[in-house]
Each structure stands twice: as C-alpha cells, then as structure tokens.
C-alpha angles and dihedrals in degrees: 000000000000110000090207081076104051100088091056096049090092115080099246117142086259097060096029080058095045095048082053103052092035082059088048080052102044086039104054093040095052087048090050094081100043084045089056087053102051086245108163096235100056145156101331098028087061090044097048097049094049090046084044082059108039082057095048078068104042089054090054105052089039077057101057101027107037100024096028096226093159090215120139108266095217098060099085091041093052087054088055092061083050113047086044081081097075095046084043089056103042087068099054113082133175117229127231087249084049095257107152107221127182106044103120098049092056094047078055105059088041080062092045093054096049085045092049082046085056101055100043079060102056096248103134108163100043086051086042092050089044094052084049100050104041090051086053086051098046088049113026107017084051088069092045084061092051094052094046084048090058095065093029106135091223132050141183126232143194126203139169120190151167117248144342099281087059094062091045084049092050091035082054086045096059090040082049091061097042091259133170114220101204092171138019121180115177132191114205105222115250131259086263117084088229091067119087128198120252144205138184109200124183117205142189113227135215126223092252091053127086121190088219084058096039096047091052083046087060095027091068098039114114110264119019112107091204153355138193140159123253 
C-alpha cells in the first residue's frame, strides 16, 4: 500500500472529507462516459450512488469506533452490493425486436458502488484502480468489441416485410451465399394493414460474407420494409 495514504486511514473530518470528495470524483468520472452516450443513469446518478456508498462506510465505521455499537462493519456495505441490483435492473430493458439494452450501465453502477464502498473504507488505491480501469473499459476496450463484432461468424438480424414471397426470396438469398440459418423467430402481421410482419433470424457467416454487404442485400429485395443487425 501507498504510504502517502497511511495518515488518512483513520476517520477524522480530514480524511471522511476527503473520502467524500475523492466518491464525487470516481463517480462522476465513471458517468461521464454513460452521460456522453445518452445513457439514462448519467453523470449524478453515478455520483450519488458512489457517494451513497462511500457513506454507507463511513457509518459504519463512526458507529463502531466512535459510538461502540459492536456491530460487524461490513453488514451495511454488503446491503449496498445488494440492493445495487434493483437500481442496476431497472436500467436493462428488452426491446420490442428483442435487443437487450442497458447492460453495461448497470455493470457499471454495480462498479461505482464497489468503488464508493472502497473509498469510505479507506481504501484509496484499489477506488482509485478501479476508476482507472472501468473507464478504460467503458472508452478503449469498447472499440476493441466492435472490432471483435465485425469478424464475429454469427450474426443477428432483424427484418420486417411484406408477405410470404418476401421471406422465401430472403431465405433464397441466404441458400444463395452459402449461409447457415441457426435460428429463425417470425411474427405473423396483424389483422390491421399497418402491421407488418417480422422475423429475427441468427446466422452463421462465412469468411466471404459482411453483415454491412448482406443487410443492403436484404435491404433492396422487393418486399422487406426494413432490416438491421442485433
């Protein structure tokens, strides 16, 4: 451990400010990112979970050193990790064309937390790592996905269309490129002429095949309203 550290392990009001100040910090550094990005839990909801946490410790540790409620320190910290699950679940949601949004934002409060947990405890370097490394995760590793999802062998997509004979055309289509289908899901339209029909299919792809190439393939075929990857 950092010996820089060592004189603000103690809870005094100098190192319980400083804790405090150091969770606003973490926080809003880790939601800068997920604010960029329009995400629904932002700047201050990061912030005021991490500070949320960081307070749960100190609590704990005012009540057993200062007003000697032998209690164990770590109960109200461990509640945190799991109430965090609620907040972290109300931000995933399933989209009508089964596309799971949210997860990382969630993973992300969960971190905050842990991170706000951290620093109430005195625990600088490791809040301070963590700060460093999920933001890491949230702007460089990110890139590094997209580029693993570009040579990925299956693919999800998602298509709406118009009648039967559309679907046999896109179903030739994949036959056509040498394509697997794994998975096919369809949704028949509804009575109403404003309701198209739907299908999710998951393929397998070859090494000849891009999904940029294979969606305008679809995309121009008579018939399908629309098409996009999962």
């Amino acid at each position: 451990m950092l010996t820089l550290f060592d004189g603000l392990r103690t809870v005094t009001v100098v190192s319980v400010a400083l804790r405090m100040i150091l969770a606003v910090v973490c926080g809003g550094i880790i939601g800068i990112e997920r604010e960029y990005k329009r995400r629904p839990a932002g700047f201050r909801t990061h912030i005021l979970i991490c500070l949320g946490a960081a307070m749960t410790t100190l609590t704990s540790q005012f009540l057993y050193l200062y007003m000697h409620y032998f209690t164990d320190m770590a109960r109200l910290g461990a509640q945190v990790v799991a109430g965090m699950g609620f907040i972290g679940a109300g931000t995933i949601i399933v989209t009508r064309r089964q596309r799971v949004k949210g997860l990382t934002t969630a993973a992300g409060l969960w971190t905050a937390a842990i991170v706000g947990l951290c620093l109430g405890g005195g625990f600088y370097e490791g809040a301070l790592l963590a700060t460093g490394l999920l933001l890491a995760a949230e702007l460089f590793f990110s890139k590094l996905e997209y580029r693993m999802l570009e040579n990925a062998p299956e693919v999800n997509l998602y298509m709406e269309y118009i009648d039967k004979k559309c679907l046999e055309k896109v179903l030739a289509l994949y036959r056509e490129r040498n394509l697997k289908v794994l998975n096919m899901e369809i949704t028949r339209s509804a009575v109403s002429e404003n309701h198209n029909a739907c299908a999710i299919f998951t393929l397998r792809l070859n090494k000849k095949c891009k999904v940029e190439q294979l969606v305008r393939s679809i995309s121009v075929t008579e018939g399908v309203v629309s098409v996009e990857e999962l």
